[in-house]
N, CA, C and O atoms as a DFTB+ gen file, in Angstrom:
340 C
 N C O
     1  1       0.919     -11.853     -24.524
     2  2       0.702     -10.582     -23.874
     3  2       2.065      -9.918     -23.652
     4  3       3.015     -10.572     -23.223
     5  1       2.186      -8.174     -24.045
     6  2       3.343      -7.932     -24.347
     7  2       3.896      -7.729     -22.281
     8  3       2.987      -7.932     -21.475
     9  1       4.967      -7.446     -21.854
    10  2       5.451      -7.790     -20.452
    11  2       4.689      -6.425     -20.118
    12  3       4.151      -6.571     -19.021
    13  1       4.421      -5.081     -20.672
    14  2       4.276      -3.723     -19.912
    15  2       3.029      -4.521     -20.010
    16  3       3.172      -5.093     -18.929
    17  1       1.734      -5.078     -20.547
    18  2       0.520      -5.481     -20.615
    19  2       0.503      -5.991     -19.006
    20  3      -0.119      -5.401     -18.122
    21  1       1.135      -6.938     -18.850
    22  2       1.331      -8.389     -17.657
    23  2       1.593      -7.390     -16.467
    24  3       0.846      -7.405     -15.488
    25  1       2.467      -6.677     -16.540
    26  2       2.669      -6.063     -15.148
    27  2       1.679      -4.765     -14.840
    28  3       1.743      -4.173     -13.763
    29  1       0.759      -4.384     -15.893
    30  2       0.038      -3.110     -15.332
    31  2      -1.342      -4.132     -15.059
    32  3      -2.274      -3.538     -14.515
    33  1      -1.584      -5.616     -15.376
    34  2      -2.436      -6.680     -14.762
    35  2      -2.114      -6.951     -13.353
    36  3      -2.867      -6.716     -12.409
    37  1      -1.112      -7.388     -13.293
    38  2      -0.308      -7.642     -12.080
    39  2      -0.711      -6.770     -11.349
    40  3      -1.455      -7.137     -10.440
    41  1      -0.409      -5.433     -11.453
    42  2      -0.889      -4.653     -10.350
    43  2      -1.903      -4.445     -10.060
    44  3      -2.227      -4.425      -8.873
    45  1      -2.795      -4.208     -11.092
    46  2      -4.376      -4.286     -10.623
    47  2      -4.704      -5.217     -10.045
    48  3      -5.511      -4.952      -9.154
    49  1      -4.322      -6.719     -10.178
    50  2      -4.972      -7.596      -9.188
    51  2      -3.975      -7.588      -8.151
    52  3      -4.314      -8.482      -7.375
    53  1      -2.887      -7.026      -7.720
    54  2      -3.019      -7.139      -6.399
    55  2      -3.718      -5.720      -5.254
    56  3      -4.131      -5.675      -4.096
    57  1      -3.562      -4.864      -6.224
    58  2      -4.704      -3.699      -6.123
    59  2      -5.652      -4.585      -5.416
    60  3      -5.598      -4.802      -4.205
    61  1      -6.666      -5.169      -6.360
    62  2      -7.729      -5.861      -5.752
    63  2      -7.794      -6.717      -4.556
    64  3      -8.784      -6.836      -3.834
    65  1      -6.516      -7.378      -4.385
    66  2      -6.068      -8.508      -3.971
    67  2      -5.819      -7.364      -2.000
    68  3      -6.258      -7.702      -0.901
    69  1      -5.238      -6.474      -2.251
    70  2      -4.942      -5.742      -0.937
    71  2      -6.434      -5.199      -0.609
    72  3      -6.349      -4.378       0.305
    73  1      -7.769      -5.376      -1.040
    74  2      -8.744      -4.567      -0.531
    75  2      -9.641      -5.994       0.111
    76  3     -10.796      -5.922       0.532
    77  1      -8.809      -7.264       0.065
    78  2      -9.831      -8.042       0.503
    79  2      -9.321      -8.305       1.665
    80  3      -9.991      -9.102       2.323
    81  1      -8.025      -7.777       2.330
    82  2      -7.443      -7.565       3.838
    83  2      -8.265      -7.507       4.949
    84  3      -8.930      -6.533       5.301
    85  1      -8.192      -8.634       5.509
    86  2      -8.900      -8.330       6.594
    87  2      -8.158      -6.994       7.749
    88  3      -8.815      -6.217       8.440
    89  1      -6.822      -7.064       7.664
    90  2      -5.871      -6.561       8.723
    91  2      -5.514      -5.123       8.185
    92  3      -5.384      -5.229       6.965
    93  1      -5.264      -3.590       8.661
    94  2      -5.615      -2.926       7.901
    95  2      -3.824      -2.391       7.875
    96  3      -3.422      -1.723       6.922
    97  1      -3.351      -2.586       8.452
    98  2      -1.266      -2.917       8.220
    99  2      -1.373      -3.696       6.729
   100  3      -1.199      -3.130       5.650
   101  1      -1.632      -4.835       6.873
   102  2      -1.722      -5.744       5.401
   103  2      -2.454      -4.942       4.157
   104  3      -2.135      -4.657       3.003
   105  1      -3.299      -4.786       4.779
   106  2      -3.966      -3.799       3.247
   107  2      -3.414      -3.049       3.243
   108  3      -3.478      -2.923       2.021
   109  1      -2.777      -2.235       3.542
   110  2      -1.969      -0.759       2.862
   111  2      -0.583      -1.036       2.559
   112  3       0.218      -0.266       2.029
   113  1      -0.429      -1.981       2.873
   114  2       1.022      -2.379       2.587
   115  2       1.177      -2.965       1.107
   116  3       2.023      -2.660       0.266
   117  1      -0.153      -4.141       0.987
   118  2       0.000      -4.339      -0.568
   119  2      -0.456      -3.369      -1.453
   120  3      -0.135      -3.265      -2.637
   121  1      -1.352      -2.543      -0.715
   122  2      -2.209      -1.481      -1.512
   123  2      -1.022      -0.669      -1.736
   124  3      -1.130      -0.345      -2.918
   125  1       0.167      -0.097      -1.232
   126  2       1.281       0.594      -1.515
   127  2       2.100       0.185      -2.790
   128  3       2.275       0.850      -3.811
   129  1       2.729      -1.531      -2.374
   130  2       2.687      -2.429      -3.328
   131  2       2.219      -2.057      -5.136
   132  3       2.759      -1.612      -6.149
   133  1       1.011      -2.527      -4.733
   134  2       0.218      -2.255      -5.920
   135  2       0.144      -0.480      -6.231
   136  3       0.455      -0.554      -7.419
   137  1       0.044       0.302      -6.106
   138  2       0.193       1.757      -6.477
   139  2       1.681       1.720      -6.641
   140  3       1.627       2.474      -7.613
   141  1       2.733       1.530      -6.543
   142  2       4.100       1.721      -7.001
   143  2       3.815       1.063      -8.484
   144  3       3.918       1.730      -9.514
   145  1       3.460      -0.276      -8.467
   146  2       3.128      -1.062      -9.908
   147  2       2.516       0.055     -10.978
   148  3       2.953       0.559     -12.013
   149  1       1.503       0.166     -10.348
   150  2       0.288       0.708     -11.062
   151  2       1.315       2.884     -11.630
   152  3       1.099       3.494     -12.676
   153  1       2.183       3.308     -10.567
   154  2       2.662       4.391     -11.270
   155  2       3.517       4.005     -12.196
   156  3       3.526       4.758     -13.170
   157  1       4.396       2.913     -12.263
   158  2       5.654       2.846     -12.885
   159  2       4.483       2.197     -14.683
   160  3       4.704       2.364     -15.883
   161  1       3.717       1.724     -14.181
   162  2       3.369       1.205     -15.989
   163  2       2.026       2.142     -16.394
   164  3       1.505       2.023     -17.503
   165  1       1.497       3.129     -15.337
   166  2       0.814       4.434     -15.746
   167  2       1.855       5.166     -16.664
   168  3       1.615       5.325     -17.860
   169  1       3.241       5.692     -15.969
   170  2       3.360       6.034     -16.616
   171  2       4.772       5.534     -17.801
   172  3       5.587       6.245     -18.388
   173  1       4.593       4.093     -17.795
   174  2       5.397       3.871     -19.198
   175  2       3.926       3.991     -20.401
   176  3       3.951       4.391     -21.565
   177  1       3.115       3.643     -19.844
   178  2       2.022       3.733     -21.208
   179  2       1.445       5.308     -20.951
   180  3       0.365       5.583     -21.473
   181  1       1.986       6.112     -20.335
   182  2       1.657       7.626     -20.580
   183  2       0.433       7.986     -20.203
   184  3      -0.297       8.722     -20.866
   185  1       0.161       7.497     -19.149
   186  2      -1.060       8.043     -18.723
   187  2      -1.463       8.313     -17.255
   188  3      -2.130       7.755     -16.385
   189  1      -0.683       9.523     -17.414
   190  2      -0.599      10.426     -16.541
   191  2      -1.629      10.879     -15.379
   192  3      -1.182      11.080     -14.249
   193  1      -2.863      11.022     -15.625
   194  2      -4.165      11.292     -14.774
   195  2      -3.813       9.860     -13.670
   196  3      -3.301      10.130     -12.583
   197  1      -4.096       8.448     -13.990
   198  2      -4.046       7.561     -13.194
   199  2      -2.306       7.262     -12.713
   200  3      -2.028       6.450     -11.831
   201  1      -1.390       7.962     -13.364
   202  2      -0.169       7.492     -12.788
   203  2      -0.365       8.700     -11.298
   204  3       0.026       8.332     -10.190
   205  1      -0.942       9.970     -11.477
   206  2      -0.342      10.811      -9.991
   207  2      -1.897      10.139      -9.365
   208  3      -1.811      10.101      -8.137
   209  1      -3.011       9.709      -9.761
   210  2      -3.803       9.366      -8.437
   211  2      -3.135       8.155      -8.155
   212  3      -3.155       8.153      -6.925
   213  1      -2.647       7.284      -8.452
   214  2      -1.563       6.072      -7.590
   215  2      -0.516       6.759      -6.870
   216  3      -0.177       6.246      -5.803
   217  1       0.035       7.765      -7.222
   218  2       0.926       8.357      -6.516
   219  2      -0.054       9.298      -4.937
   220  3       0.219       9.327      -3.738
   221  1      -0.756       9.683      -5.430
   222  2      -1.657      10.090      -4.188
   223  2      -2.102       8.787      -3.572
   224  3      -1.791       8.765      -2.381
   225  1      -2.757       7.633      -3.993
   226  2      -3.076       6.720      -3.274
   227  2      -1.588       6.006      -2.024
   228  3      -1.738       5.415      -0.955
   229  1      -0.311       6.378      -2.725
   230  2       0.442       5.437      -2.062
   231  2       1.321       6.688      -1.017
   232  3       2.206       6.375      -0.221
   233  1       0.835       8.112      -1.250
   234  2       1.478       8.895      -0.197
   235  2       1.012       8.577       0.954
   236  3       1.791       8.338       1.876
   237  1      -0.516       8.505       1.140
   238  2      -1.425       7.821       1.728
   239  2      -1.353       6.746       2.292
   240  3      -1.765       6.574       3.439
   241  1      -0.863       5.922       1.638
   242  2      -0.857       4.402       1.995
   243  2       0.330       4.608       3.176
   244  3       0.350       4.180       4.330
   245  1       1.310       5.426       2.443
   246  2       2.599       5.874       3.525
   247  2       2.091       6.280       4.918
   248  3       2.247       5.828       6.052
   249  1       1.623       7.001       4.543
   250  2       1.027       8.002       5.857
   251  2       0.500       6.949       6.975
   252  3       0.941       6.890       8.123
   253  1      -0.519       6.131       6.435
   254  2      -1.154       5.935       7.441
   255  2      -0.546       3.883       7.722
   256  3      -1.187       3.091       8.413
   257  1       0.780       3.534       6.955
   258  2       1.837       2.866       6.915
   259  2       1.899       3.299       8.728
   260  3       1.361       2.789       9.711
   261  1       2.860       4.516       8.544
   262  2       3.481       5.181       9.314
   263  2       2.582       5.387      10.991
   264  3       3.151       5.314      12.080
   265  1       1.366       5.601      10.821
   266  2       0.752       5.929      11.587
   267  2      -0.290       4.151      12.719
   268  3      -0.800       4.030      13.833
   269  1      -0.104       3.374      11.703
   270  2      -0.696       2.222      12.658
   271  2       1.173       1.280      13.237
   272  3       1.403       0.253      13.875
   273  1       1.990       2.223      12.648
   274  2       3.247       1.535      13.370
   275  2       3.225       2.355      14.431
   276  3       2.853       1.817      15.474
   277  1       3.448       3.245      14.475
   278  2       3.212       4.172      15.626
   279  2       2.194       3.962      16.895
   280  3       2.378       4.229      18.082
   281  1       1.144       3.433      16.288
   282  2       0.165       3.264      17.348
   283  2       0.292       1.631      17.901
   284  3      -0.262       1.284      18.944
   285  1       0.958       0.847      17.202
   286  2       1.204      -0.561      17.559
   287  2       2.342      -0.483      18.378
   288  3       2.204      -1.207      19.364
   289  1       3.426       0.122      18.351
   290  2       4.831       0.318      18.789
   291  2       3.900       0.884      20.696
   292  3       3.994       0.089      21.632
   293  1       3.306       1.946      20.848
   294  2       2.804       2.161      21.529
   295  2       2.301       1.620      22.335
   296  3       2.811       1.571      23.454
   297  1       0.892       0.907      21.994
   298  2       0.335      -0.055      22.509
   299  2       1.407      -1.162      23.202
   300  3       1.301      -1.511      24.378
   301  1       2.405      -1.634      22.335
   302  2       3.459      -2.680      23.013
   303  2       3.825      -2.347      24.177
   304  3       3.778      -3.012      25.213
   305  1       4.347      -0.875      23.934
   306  2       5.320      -0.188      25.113
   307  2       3.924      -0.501      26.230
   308  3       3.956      -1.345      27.125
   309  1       3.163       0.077      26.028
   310  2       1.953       0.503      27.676
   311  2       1.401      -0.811      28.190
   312  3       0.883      -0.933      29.300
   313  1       1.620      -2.245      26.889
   314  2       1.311      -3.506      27.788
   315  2       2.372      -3.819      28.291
   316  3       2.008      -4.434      29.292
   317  1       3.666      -3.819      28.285
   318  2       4.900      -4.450      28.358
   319  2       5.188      -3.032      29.942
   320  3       5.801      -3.474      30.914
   321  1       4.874      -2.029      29.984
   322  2       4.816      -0.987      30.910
   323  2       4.019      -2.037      32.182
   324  3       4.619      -2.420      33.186
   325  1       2.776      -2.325      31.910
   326  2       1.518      -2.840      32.790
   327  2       2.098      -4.314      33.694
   328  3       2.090      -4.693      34.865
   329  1       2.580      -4.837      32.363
   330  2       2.931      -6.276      32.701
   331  2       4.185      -6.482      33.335
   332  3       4.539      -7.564      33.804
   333  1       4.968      -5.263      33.349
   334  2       6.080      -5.450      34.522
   335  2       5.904      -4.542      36.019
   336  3       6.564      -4.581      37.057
   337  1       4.899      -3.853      35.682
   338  2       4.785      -2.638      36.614
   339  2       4.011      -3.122      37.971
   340  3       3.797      -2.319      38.879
């Protein structure tokens, strides 16, 4: 199997591999993971339609990356607030 073959596999199964996450930090993190894979050998084999929806999947993945750190960072602060207060 030629190596661009192996790594646009690679990414699909961990594609797959991030949707069986129980934790939803963990799934978007490999799911990010896997969409970086999945643009870089979209588009060495030129195929463009699935290289920008991985790129939409992993702006996404960013976003909401960004958004359960935010709400965890939070949560810390208001128990760590409680538990000395």
């Amino acid at each position: 199997m030629p190596l661009i073959e192996a790594v646009g596999w690679a990414g699909s199964a961990l594609l797959v591999i991030s949707l069986l996450q129980g934790g939803m930090m963990r799934l978007r993190i490999l799911n990010l993971i896997a969409s970086v894979i999945l643009i870089g050998y979209n588009a060495l084999v030129e195929t463009w339609p699935m290289a920008a929806v991985n790129a939409a999947v992993a702006i996404i993945d960013i976003f909401y990356i960004v958004k359960i750190a935010k709400t965890d960072r939070r949560r810390r602060a208001d128990h760590a607030e409680v538990s000395t207060g």
